[in-house]
C-alpha positions as CSV (number, residue, x, y, z in Angstrom):
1,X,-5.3,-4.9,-11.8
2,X,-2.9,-7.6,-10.7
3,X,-0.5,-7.6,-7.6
4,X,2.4,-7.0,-9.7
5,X,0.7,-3.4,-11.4
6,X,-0.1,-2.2,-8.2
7,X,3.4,-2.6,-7.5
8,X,4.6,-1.0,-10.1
9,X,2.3,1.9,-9.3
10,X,3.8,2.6,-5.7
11,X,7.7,1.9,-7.5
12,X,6.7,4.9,-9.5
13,X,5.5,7.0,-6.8
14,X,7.3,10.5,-5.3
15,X,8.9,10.7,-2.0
16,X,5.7,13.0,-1.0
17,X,2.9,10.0,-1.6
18,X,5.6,7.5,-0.1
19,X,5.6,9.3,3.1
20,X,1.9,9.8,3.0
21,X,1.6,5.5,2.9
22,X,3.6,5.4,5.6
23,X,1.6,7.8,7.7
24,X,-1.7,6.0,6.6
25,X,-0.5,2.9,8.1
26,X,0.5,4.2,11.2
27,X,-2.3,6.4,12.4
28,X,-4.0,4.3,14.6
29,X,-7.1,6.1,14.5
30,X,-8.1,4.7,11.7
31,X,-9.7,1.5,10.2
32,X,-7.9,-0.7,8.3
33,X,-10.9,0.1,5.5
34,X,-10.6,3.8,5.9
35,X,-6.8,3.4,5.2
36,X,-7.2,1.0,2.4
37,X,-9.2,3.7,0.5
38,X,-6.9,7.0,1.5
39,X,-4.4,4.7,0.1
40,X,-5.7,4.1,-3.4
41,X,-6.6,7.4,-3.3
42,X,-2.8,9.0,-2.6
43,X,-1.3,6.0,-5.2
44,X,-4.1,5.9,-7.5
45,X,-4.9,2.7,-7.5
46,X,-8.5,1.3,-7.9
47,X,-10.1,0.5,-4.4
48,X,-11.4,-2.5,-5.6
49,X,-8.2,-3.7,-7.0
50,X,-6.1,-2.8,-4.3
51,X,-8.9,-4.4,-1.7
52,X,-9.0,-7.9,-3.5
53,X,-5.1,-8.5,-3.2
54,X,-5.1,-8.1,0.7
55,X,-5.1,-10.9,2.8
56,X,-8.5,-11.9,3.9
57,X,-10.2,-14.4,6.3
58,X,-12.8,-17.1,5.0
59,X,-16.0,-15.1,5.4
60,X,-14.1,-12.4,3.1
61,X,-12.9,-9.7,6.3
62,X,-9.5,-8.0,5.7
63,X,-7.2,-9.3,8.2
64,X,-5.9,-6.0,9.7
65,X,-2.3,-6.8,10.8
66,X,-1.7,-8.7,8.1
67,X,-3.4,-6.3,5.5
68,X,-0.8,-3.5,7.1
69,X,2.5,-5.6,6.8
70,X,1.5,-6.1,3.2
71,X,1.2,-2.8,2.7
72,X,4.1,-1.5,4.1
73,X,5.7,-4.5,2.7
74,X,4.6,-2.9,-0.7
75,X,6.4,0.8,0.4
76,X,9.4,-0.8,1.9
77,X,10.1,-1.9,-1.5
78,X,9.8,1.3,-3.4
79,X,12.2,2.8,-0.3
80,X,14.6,-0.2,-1.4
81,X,14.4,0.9,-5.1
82,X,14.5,4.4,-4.7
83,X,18.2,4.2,-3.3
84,X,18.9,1.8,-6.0
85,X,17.8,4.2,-8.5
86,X,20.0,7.1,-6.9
87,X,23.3,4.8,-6.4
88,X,23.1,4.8,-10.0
């Protein structure tokens, strides 16, 4: 699954699962790994595919901060078009 279908995925996903991303990537209790795989879980997305589109360093470890900014990077935009969608 490309970066551009995952996005579509989360574009297309309800308020409740947005919400739920957000939480994900805010509780600090939990690894970046663990949150990678509640969130192909809530957006059902393949963990493999989702995993292989986050930044990573040279010996293959996802680079944490990073790896978050994408992925709220990712729900900011579905925010963005969700009040696009209702302004219609």
């Amino acid at each position: 699954m490309s970066k551009e279908s995952i996005k579509n995925k989360i574009l297309s996903c309800t308020d409740e699962q947005l919400d739920l991303g957000f939480a994900l990537i805010k509780y600090p209790e939990l690894g970046i790994l663990r949150k990678v795989k509640c969130f192909s879980l809530v957006f059902g997305i393949d963990f493999d595919d989702l995993l292989s589109i986050l930044p990573k360093t040279s010996d293959d470890r996802i680079l944490n901060k990073n790896a978050k900014l994408m992925l709220r990077g990712l729900l900011m935009e579905r925010v963005n078009y969700g009040q696009k969608e209702k302004q219609k």
